[in-house]
MARKETOR-75119 format. One record per residue (C-alpha): residue in three letters; residue number from 1; x, y, z negated. Coordinates in steps of 0.001 Angstrom, whole numbers. Example, Ala and Ser with C-alpha at 12.3 -4.5 7.8 and 13.67 -1.06 7.14 Angstrom:
PT  res  n  px  py  pz
PT  ALA  1  12300  -4500  -7800
PT  SER  2  13670  -1060  -7140
END
This chain:
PT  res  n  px  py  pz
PT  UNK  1  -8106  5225  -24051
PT  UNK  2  -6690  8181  -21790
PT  UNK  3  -3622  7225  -19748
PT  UNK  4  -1019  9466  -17496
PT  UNK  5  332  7953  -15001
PT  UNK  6  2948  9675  -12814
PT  UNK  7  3951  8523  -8829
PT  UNK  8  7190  8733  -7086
PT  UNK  9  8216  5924  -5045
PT  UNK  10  8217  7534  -1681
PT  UNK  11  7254  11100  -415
PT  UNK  12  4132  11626  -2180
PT  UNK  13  4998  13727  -5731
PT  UNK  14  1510  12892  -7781
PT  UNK  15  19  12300  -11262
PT  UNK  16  -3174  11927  -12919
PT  UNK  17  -5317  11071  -15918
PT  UNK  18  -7908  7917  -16477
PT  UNK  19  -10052  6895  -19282
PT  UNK  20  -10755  3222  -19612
PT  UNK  21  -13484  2216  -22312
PT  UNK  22  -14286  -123  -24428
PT  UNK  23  -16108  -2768  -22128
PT  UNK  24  -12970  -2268  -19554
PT  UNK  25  -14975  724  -17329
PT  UNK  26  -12547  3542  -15953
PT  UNK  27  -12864  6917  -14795
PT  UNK  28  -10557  9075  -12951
PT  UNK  29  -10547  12830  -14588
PT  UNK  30  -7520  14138  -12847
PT  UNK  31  -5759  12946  -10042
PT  UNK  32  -3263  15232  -8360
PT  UNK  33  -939  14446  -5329
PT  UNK  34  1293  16578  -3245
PT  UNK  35  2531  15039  -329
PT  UNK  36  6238  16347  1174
PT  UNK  37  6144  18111  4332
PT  UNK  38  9863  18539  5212
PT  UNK  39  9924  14786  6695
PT  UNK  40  8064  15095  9877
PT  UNK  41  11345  16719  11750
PT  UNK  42  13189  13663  11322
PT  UNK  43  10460  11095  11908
PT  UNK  44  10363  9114  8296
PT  UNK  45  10877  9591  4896
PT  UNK  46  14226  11130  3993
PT  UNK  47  15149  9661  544
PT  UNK  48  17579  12237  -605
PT  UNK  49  15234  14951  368
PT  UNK  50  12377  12838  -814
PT  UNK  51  13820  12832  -4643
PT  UNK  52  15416  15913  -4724
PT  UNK  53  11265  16776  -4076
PT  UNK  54  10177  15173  -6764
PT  UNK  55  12653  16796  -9016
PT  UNK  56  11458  19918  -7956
PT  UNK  57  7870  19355  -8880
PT  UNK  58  6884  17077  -10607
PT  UNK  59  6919  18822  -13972
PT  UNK  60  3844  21106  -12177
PT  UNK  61  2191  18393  -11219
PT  UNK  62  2326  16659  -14307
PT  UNK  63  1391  19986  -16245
PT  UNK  64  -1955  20461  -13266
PT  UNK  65  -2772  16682  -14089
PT  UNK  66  -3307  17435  -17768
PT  UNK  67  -4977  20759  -17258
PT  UNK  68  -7603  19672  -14753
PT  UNK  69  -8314  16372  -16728
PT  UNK  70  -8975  19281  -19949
PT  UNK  71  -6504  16992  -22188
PT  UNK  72  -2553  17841  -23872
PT  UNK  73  -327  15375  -24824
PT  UNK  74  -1367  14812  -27241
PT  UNK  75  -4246  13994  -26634
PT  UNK  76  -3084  10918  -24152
PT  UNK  77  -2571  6767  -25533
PT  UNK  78  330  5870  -23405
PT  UNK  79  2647  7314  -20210
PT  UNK  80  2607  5003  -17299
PT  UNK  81  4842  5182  -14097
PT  UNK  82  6082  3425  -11355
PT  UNK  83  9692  1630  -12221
PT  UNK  84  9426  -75  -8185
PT  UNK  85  9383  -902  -5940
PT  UNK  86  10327  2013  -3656
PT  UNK  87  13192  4719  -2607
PT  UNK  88  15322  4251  -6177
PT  UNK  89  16340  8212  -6168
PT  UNK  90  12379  8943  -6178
PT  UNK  91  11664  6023  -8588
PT  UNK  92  14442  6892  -10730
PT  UNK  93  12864  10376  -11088
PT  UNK  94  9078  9841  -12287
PT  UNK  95  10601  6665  -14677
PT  UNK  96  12631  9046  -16243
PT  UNK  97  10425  11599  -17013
PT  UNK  98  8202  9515  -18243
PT  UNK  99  10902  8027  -20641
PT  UNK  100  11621  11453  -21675
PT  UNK  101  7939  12655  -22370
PT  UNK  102  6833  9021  -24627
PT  UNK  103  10477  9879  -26333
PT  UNK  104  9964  13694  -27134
PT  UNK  105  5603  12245  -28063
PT  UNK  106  5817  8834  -29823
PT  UNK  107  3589  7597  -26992
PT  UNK  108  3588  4351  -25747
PT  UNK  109  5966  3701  -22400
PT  UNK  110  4361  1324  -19655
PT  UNK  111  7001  623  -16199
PT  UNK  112  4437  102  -13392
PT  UNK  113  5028  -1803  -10616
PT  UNK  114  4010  -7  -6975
PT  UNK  115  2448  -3100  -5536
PT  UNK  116  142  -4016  -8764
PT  UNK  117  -982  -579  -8860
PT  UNK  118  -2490  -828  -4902
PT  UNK  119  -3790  -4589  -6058
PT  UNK  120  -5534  -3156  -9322
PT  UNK  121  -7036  -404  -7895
PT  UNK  122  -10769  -1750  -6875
PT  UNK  123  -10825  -2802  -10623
PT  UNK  124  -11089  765  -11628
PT  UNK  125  -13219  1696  -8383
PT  UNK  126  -15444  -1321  -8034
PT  UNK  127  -14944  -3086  -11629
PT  UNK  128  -14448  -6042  -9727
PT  UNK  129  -13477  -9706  -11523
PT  UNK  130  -10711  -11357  -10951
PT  UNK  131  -9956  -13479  -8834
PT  UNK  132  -10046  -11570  -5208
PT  UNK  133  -7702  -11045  -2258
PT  UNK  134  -5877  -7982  -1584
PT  UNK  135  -4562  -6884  1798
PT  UNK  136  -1580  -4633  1443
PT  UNK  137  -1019  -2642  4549
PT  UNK  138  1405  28  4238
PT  UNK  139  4407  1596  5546
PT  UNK  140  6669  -1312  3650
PT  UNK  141  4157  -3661  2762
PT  UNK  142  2488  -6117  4471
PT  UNK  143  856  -9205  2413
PT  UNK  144  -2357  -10939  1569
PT  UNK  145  -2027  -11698  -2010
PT  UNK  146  -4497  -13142  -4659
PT  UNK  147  -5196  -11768  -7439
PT  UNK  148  -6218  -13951  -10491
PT  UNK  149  -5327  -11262  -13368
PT  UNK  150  -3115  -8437  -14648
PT  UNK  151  236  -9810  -13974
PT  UNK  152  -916  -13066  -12587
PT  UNK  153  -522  -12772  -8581
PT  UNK  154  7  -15127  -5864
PT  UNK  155  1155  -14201  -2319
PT  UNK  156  -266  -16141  494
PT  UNK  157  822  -14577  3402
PT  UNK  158  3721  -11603  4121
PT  UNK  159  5222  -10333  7551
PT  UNK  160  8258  -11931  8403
PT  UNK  161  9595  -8751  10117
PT  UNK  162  8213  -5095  10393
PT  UNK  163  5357  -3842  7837
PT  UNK  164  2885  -3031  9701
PT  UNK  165  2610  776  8993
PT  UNK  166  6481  608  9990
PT  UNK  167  5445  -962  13395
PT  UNK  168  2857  2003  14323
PT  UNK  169  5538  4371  12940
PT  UNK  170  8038  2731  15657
PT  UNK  171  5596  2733  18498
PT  UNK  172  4873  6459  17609
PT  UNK  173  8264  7118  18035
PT  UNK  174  9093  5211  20969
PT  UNK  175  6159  6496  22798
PT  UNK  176  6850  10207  21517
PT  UNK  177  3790  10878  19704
PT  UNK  178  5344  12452  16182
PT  UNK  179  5296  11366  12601
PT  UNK  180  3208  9759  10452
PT  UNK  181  2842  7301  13761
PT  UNK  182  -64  5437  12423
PT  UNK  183  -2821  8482  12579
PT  UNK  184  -910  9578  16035
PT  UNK  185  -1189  5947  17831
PT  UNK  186  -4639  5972  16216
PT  UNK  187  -6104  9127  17734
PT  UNK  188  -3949  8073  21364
PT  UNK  189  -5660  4831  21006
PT  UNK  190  -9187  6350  20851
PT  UNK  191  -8814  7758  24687
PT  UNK  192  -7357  4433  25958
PT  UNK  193  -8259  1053  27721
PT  UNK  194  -6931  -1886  25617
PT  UNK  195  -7264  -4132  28138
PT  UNK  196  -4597  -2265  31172
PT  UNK  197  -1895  -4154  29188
PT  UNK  198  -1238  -7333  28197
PT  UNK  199  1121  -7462  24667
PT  UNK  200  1001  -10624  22663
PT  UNK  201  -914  -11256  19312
PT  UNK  202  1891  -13027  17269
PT  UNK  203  781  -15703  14677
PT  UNK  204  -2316  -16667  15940
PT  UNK  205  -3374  -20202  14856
PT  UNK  206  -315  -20538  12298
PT  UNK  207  -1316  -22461  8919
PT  UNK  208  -451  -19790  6740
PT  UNK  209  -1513  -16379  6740
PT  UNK  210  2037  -14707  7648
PT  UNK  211  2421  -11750  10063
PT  UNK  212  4720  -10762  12482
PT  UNK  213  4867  -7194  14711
PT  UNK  214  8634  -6978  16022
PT  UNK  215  7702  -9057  18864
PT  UNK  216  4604  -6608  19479
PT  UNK  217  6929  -3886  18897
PT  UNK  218  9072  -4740  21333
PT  UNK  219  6698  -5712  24330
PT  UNK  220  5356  -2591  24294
PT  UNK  221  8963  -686  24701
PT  UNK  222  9556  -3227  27586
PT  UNK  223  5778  -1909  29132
PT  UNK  224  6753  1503  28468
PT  UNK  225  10277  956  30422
PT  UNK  226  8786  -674  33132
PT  UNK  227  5901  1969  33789
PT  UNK  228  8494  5097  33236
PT  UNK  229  7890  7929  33080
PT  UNK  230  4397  7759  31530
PT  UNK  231  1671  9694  32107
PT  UNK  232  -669  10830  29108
PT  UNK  233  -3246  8144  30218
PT  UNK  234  -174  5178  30018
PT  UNK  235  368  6275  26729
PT  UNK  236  -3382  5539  25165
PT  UNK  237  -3260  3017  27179
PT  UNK  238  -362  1268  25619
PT  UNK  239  -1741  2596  22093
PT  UNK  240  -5161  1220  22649
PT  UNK  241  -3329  -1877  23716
PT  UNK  242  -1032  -2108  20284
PT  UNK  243  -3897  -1635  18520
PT  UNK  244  -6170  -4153  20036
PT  UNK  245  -3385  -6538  19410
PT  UNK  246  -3110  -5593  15842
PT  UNK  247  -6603  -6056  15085
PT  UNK  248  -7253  -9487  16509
PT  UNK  249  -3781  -10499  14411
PT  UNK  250  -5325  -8870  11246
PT  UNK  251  -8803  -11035  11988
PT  UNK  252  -6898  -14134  12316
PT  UNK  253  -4674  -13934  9689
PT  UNK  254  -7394  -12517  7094
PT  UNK  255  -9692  -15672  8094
PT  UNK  256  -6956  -17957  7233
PT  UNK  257  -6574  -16276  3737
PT  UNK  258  -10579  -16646  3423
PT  UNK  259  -10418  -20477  4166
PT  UNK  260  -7362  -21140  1704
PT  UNK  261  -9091  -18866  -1034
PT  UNK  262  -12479  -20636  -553
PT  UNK  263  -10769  -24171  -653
PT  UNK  264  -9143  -23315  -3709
PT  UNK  265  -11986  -21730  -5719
PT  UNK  266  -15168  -23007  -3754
PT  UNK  267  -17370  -21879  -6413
PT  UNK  268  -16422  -17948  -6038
PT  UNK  269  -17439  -15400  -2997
PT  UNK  270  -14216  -14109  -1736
PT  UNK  271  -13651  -11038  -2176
PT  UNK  272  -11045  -8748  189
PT  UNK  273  -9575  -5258  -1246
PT  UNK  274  -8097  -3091  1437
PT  UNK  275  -5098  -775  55
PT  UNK  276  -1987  1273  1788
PT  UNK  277  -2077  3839  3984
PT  UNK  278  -2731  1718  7601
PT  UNK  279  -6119  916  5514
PT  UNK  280  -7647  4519  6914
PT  UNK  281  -7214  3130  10420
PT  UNK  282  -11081  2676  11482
PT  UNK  283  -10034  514  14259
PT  UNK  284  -9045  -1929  11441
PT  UNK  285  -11552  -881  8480
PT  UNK  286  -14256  -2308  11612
PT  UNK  287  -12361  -5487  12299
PT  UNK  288  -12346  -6348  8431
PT  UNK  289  -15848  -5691  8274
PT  UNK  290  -16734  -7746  10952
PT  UNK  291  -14487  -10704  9335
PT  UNK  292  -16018  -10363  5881
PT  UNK  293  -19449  -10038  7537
PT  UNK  294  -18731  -13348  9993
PT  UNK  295  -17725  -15030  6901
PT  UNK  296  -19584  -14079  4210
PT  UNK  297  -16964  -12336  1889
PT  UNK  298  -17189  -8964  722
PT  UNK  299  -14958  -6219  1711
PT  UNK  300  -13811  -3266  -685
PT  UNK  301  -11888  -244  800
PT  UNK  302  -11367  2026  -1819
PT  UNK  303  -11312  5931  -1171
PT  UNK  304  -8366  6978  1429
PT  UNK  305  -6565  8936  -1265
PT  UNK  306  -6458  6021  -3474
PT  UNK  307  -5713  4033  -648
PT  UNK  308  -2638  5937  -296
PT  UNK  309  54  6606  -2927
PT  UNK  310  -1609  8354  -6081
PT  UNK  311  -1310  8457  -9496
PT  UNK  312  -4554  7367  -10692
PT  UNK  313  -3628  3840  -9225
PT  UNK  314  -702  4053  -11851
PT  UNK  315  -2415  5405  -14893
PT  UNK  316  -5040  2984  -14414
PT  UNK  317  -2368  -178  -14739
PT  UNK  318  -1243  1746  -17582
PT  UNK  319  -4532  1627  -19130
PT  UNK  320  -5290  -2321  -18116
PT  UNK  321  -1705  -3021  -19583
PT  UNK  322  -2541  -1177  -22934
PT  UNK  323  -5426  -2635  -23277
PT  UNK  324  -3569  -6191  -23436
PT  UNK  325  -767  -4917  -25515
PT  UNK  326  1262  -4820  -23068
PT  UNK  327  4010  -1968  -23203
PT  UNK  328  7943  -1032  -22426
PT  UNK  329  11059  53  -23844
PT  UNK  330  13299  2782  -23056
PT  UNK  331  15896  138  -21262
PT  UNK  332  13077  -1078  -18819
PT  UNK  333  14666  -306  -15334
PT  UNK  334  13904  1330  -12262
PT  UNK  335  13879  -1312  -8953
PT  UNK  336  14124  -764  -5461
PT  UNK  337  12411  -4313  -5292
PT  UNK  338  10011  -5853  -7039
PT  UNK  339  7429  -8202  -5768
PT  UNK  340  4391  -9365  -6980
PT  UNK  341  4789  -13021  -6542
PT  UNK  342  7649  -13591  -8046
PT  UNK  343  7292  -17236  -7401
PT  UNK  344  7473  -16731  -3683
PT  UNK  345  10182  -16932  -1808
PT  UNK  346  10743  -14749  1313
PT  UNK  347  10598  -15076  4730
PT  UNK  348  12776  -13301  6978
PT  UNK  349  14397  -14098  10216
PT  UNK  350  11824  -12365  13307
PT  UNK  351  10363  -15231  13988
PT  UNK  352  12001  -18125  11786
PT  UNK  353  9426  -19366  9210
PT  UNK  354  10758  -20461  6008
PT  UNK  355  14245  -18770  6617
PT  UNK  356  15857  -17877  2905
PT  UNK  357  17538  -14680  2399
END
């Protein structure tokens, strides 16, 4: 089957084209992402501007898509998108177009949620079985969740607070380095000594596999305040710091999901997929590695752009969806939220466990 799936739930305006086959094998044949530019002045994501972008473009993107991948319309099984979660004015714009083009075709509609399309992913990479762990690190995400089939996902750990691509994004800021923070702290990090400062590592030892970064967040503006002005050296300092601080949290907490996963299905190797942007941080790709390799679990880090937000990750839910029947209607709504666990309840509160909203 050949699938389009089309991507608009932040700044990133993308589409693309996968075949799945028979025996459940895909392959990507276009995949096509242009990522807005006209954010970095402000220092995050503008919605407004960010769908008025996607308005603006994504009919050529859709129409490269097709080209590259040598296929019309016509030629395609079913029209996937993402209906959430994410910035509703963007979301609003690819799920409509989409409604418009399986209207104006006769082809089959299929509302894609963001997260399953980051936790799917390695299925169309690696052809991995089910069930594995994912790690969602992104700039609103932040969760360990396991995956035990399309649809079927439980949620084991989530930050409490920041997501963790929002806390680099906030240190960037704070420490003036620019926008997107995470690549900034990263390459600030490189020339520093992790050890000149002492920031805390917050949920160390807790039972469950939850995260927390506003506390991390905020010891580092109270370093920065106290060493003011900095010097280009007390900035990678603090970065190298943040980061340090990061990684041993991300070890901890990813052990923790390994020892629940292996007490619940003893019989399988755990297996970890990496997705979201903070995944192209090497500093963390390393401590992963050296996780899976301590414990014997295998790590898969899929390619940085599908790490990031793509369409490919979309058509190829699209195409695991179809291939179970599984399709929309033209009332299916677009959602700011939408988790993946729906199950699980959240936990809010910086630093209260268990709070309700």
């Amino acid at each position: 089957m050949i699938v389009l799936g089309i991507e608009t739930s932040c700044d990133e305006t993308a589409a693309a084209v996968v075949r799945r086959d028979d025996e459940g094998a895909g392959r990507i044949v276009s995949n096509v992402v242009l990522s807005q530019d006209a954010h970095a002045i402000y220092g995050g994501v503008v919605p407004e501007l960010a769908a008025r972008a996607h308005v603006e473009r994504l009919d050529d993107i859709i129409a490269s898509a097709l080209k590259e991948a040598g296929v019309t319309l016509a030629d395609v099984d079913a029209i996937a998108a993402t209906a959430g979660p994410g910035l509703i004015g963007g979301v609003l714009v690819g799920l409509t177009t989409a409604k418009a083009m399986a209207m104006a075709t006769g082809k089959p509609l299929i509302a894609v949620n963001h997260l399953e399309a980051h936790a799917l992913t390695a299925r169309l990479t690696d052809g991995i079985a089910f069930p594995y762990l994912l790690l969602l690190v992104s700039g609103g995400h932040t969760q360990i969740v396991r995956v035990d089939g399309v649809g079927s996902y439980r949620r084991l750990g989530t930050t409490i607070d920041d997501a963790l691509g929002e806390a680099f994004d906030k240190t960037a800021k704070l420490l003036d380095l620019g926008y997107p923070g995470g690549p900034a702290v990263e390459r600030a990090a490189a020339k520093g000594d992790p050890t000149r400062f002492h920031l805390p590592r917050p949920m160390l030892g807790r039972p469950s596999p939850d995260f927390s970064f506003s506390g991390l967040k905020t010891a580092v503006r109270l370093e920065a305040e106290k060493h003011a002005p900095l010097s280009p050296q007390d900035v990678c300092d603090l970065c190298a710091a943040f980061q340090a601080s990061i990684c041993a949290v991300i070890a901890d907490r990813v052990t923790r999901a390994f020892d629940l996963f292996r007490s619940e299905t003893p019989d399988v190797v755990p297996t970890l997929v990496v997705a979201g942007g903070v995944a192209a941080n090497k500093a963390i790709a390393a401590t992963l590695k050296g996780v899976a390799d301590k414990t014997g679990a295998r790590l898969i880090v899929p390619p940085p752009v599908l790490c990031t937000d793509n369409g490919a990750m979309v058509a190829w839910v699209g195409a695991e969806k179809l291939a179970l029947g599984q399709t929309d209607g033209f009332d299916v709504a677009a959602r700011a939220r939408w988790p993946l666990d729906k199950e699980a309840e959240p936990l809010v509160g910086h630093g209260r466990l268990g709070a309700k909203v």
